[in-house]
C-alpha positions as CSV (number, residue, x, y, z in Angstrom):
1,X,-92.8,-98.1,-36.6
2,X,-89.2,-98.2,-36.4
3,X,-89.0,-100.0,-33.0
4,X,-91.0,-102.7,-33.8
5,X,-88.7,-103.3,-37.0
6,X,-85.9,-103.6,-35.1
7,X,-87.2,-105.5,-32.9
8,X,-89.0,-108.2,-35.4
9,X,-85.3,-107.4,-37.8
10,X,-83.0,-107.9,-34.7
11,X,-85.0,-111.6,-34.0
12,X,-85.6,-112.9,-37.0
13,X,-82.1,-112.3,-38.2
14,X,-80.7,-113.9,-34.8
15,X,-82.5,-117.5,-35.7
16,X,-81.8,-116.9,-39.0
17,X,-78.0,-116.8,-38.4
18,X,-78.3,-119.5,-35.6
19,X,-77.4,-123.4,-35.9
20,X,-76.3,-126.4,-34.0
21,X,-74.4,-125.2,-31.2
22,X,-73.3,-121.7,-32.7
23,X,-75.8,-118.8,-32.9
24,X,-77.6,-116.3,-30.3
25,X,-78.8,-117.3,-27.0
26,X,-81.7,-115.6,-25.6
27,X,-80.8,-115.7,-21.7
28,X,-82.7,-112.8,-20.3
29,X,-85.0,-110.7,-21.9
30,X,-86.8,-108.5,-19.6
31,X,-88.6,-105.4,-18.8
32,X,-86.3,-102.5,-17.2
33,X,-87.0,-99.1,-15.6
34,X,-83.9,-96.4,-15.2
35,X,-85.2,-93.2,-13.0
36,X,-83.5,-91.0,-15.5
37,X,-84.7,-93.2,-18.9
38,X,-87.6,-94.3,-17.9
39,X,-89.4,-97.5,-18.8
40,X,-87.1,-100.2,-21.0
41,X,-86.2,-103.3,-21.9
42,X,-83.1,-105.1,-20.5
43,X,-81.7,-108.5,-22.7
44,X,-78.8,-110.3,-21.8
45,X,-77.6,-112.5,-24.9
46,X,-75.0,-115.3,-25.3
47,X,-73.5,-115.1,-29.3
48,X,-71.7,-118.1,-30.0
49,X,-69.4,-117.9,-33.3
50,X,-66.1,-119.6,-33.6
51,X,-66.7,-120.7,-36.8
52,X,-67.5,-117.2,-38.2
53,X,-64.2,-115.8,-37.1
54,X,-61.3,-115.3,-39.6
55,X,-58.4,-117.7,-39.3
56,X,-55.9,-115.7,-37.4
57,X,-58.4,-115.2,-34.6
58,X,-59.8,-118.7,-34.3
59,X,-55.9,-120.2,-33.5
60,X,-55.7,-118.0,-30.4
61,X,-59.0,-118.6,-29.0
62,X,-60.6,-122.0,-27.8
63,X,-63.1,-124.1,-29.5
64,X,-66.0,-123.0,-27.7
65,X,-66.3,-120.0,-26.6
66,X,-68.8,-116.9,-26.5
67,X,-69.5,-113.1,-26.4
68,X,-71.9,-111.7,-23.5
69,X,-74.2,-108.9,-24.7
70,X,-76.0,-106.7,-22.4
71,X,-78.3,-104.5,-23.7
72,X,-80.6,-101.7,-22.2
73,X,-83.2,-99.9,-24.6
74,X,-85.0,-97.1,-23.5
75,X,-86.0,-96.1,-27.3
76,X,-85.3,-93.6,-28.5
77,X,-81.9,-94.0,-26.9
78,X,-79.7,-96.9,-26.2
79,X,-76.7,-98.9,-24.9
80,X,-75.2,-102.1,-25.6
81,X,-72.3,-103.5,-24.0
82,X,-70.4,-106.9,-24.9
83,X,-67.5,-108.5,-23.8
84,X,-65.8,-111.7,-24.7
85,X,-66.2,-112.9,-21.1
86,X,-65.9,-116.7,-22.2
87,X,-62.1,-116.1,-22.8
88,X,-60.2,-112.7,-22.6
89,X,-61.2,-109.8,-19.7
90,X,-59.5,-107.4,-21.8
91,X,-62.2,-107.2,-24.8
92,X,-65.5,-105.1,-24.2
93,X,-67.4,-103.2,-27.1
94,X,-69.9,-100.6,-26.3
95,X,-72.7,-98.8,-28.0
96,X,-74.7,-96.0,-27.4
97,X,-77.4,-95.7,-30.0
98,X,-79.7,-92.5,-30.8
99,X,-82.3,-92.2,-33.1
100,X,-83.9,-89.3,-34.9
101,X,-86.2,-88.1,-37.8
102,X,-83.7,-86.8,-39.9
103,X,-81.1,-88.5,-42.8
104,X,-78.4,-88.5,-40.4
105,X,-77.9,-84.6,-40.4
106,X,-77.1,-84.2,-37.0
107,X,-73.1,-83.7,-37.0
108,X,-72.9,-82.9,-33.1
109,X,-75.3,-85.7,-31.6
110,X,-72.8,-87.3,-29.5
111,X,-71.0,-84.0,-29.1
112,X,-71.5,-84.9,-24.7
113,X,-70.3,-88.2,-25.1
114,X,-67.7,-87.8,-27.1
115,X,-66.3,-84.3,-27.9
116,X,-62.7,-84.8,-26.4
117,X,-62.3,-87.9,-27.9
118,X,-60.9,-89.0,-31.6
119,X,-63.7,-90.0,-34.1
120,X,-63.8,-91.5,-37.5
121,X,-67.3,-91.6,-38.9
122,X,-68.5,-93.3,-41.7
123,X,-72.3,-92.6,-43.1
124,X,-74.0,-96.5,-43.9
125,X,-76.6,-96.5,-46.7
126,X,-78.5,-99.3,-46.7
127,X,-78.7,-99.4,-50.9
128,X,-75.7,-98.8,-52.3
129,X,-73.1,-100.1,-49.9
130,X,-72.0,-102.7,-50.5
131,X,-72.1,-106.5,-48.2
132,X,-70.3,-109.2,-47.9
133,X,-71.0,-112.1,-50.7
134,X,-72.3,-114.9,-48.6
135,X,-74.9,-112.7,-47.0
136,X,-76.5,-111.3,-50.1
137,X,-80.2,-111.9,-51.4
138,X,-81.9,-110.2,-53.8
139,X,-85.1,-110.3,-51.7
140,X,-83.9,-108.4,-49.4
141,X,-81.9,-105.7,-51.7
142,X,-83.7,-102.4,-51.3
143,X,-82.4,-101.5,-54.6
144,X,-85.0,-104.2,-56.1
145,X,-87.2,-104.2,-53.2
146,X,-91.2,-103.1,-53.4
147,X,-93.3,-103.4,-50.3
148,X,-96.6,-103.6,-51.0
149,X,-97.7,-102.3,-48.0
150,X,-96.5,-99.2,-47.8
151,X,-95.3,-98.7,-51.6
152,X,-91.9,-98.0,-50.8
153,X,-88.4,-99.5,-52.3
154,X,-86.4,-99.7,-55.4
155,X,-84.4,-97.4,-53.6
156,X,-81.4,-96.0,-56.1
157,X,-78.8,-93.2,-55.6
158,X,-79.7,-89.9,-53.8
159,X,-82.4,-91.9,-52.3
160,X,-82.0,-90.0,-48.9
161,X,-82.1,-86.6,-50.3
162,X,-85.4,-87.3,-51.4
163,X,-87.1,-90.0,-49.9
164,X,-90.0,-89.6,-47.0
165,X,-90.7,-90.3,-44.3
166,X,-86.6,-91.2,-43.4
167,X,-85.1,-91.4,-39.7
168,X,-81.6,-92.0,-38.8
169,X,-79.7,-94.7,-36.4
170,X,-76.6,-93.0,-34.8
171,X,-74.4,-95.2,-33.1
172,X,-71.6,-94.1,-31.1
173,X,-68.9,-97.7,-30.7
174,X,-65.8,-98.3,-28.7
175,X,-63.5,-101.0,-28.9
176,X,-60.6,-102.0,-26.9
177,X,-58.6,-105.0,-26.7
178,X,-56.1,-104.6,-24.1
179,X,-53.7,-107.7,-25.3
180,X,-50.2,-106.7,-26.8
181,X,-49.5,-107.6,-30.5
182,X,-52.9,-107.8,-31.6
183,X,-54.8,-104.6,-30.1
184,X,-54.6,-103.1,-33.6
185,X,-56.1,-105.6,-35.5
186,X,-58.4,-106.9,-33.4
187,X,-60.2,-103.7,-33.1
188,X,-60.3,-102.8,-36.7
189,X,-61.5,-106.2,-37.3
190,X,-63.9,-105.6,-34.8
191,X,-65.3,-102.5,-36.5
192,X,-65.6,-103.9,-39.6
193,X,-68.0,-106.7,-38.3
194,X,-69.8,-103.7,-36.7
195,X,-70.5,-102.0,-39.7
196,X,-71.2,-105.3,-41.6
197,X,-73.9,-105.9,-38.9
198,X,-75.5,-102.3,-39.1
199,X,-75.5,-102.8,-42.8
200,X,-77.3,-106.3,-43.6
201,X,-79.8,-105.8,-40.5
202,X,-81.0,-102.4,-41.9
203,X,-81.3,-103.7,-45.7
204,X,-83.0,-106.4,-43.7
205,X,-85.7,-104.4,-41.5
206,X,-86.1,-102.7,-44.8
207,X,-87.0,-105.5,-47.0
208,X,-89.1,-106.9,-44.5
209,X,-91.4,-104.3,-43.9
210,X,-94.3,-106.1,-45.3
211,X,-94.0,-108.4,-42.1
212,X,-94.3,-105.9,-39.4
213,X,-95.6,-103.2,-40.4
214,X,-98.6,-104.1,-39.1
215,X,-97.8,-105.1,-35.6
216,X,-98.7,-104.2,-32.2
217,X,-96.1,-103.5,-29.6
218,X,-97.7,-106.3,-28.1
219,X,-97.4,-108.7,-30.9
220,X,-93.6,-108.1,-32.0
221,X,-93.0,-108.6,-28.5
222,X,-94.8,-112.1,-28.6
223,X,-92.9,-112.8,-31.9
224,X,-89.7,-112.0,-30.1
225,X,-90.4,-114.7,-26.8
226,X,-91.9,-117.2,-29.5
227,X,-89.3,-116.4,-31.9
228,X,-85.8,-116.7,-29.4
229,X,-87.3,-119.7,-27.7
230,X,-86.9,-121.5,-31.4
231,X,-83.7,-120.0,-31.5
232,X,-81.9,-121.3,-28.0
233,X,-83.6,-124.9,-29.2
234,X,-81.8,-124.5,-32.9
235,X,-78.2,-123.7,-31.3
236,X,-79.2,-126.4,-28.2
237,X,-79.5,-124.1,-25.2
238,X,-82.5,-124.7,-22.9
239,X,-84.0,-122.6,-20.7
240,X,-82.7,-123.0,-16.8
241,X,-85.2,-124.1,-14.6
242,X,-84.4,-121.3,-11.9
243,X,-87.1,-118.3,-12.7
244,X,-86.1,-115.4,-11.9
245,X,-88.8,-112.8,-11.0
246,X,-87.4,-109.2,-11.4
247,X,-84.4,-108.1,-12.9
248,X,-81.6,-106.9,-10.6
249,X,-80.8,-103.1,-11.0
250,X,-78.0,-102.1,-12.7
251,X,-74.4,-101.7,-10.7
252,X,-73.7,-98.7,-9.1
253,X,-71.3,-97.6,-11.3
254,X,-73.7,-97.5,-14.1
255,X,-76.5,-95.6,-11.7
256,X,-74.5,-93.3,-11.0
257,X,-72.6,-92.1,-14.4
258,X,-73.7,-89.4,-16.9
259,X,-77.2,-89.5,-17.0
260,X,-76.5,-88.3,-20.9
261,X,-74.2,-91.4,-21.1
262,X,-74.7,-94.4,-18.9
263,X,-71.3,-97.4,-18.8
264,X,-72.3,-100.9,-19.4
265,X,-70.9,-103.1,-16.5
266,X,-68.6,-105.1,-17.8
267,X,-66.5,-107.8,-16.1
268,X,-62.7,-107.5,-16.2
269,X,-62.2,-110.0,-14.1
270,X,-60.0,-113.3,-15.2
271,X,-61.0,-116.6,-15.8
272,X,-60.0,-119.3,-13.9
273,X,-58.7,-121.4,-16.4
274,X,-56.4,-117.7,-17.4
275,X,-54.8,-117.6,-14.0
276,X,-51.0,-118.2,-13.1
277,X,-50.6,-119.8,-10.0
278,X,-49.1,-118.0,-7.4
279,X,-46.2,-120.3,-6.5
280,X,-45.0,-120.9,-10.4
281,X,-41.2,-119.5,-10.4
282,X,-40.5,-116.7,-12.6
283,X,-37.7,-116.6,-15.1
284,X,-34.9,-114.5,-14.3
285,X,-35.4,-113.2,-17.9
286,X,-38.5,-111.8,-17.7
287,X,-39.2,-107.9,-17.4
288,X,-40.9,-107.0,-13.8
289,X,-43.6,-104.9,-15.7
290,X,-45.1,-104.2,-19.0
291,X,-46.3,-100.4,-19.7
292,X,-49.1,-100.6,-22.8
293,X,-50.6,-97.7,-24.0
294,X,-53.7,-96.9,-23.2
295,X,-56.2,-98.8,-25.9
296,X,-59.3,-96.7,-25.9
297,X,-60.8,-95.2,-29.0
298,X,-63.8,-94.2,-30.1
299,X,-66.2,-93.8,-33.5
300,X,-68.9,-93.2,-34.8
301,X,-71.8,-94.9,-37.2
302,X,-74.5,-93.1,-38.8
303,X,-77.4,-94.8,-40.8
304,X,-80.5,-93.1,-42.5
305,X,-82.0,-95.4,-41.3
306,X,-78.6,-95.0,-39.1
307,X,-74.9,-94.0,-36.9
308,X,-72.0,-95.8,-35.2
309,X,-69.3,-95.1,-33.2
310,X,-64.9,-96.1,-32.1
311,X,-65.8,-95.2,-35.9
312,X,-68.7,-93.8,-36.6
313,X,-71.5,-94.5,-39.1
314,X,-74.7,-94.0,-40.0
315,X,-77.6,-96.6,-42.2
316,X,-81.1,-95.1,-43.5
317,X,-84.2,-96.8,-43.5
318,X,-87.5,-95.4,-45.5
């Protein structure tokens, strides 16, 4: 029941959130089998949002630009990667997600993935934390919540203690941003507009219960086509008229990692419009090489409903 929350939460809040020229774009969404994971679901996704970024970000990156998000879900587990390809090679995020029937009890889940690494997690409960102004509804406030459906909601504090049936998102996330002066603050910013995502789409699969909860597999999947084919119309994307009949298999370097923790390909490659010509002089000034220390941190998210990760956190959902 779970899966086909997210799934229905995950596009309904994307056209939600979308608008003229800023929003999600749907550019492949596609079925995927991985010989260690099984049968899946690859999407490959476009997130446009210059307006939604804070001040100090928006005057060091161009007008239009975009964040690439590949994602492959094997449910229960799965992995996300993004990268800011659009502008900066130095920016990637990635996830690897976990679900289980439990309230976010398992301390050692990502105890493979992570256990030599530095972790800060943080436990998300979809009731009592709290969200950013703008995106608040009472609707969709599981403290006020009923579904009729299933007769749960009104959730107050404790609820996860005693509360049934209850399952938990873990989320294991990494940031780096390998650009000097602003690694810092980019990557806490970063996790903070994590966590705020976790957060409202939980509260949101939550209070929308009463939508889903009686879909197929087969109908949430026709919701989603139906659903981010509105969406790429709303932000003024279109659909390329080259099909594509299978989707490729994933780089080498991901095939052959961990089979406990597969890598997201992402590109590091320059833009074009980034690169120095090769015959500009260089000023005498300038120093030959600059040493920066390596960027890469990890945490985790938990939430009853789920878990996350460069800080790590959990939400819960009924």
């Amino acid at each position: 029941k779970y899966k086909i929350g997210q799934l229905y939460m995950i596009s309904k809040h994307s056209h939600e959130q979308s608008d003229r020229g800023e929003g999600v774009e749907v550019v492949q969404n596609e079925p995927f089998e991985d010989p260690h994971h099984g049968n899946g679901q690859f999407t490959e996704k476009r997130v446009y949002l210059n307006s939604k970024l804070p001040s100090w970000a928006r005057a060091v990156v161009p007008k239009i630009f975009y964040v690439t998000e590949k994602a492959w879900n094997y449910y229960p587990y799965t992995i996300t990667g993004k990268s800011l390809c659009s502008f900066l090679p130095k920016f990637s995020i990635h996830i690897e997600t976990k679900y289980e029937d439990n309230k976010g009890s398992n301390d050692s889940i990502f105890d493979n993935e992570a256990k030599d690494l530095e972790r800060e997690v943080c436990f998300i409960d979809i009731a009592c934390d709290e969200i950013p102004e703008r995106y608040y509804k009472e609707s969709e406030d599981p403290k006020h919540f009923k579904s009729e459906k299933t007769g749960r909601g009104q959730l107050r504090e404790g609820w996860r203690d005693s509360h049934q049936p209850i399952m938990c998102s873990y989320k294991l996330v990494t940031v780096k941003f390998e650009v000097w002066g602003l690694q810092t603050r980019v990557e806490q910013f970063v996790h903070k507009v994590v966590r705020d995502i976790l957060l409202i789409g939980h509260r949101q699969a939550f209070a929308w219960v009463d939508e889903w909860y009686d879909m197929t597999m087969d109908e949430v999947r026709e919701f989603e086509r139906a659903t981010q084919e509105a969406t790429n119309k709303k932000i003024g994307v279109f659909p390329p008229a080259i099909s594509i009949s299978s989707v490729p298999l994933l780089p080498s370097s991901v095939r052959s990692a961990p089979s406990s923790a597969p890598s997201t390909p992402l590109s590091t490659d320059a833009p074009e419009f980034l690169s120095v010509p090769k015959d500009r002089p260089r000023k005498k000034s300038a120093p030959e090489t600059l040493t920066l220390p390596d960027p890469e941190k990890k945490a985790t998210l938990n939430l009853p409903g789920m878990h996350s990760s460069d800080k790590p956190c959990q939400p819960k959902s009924e």
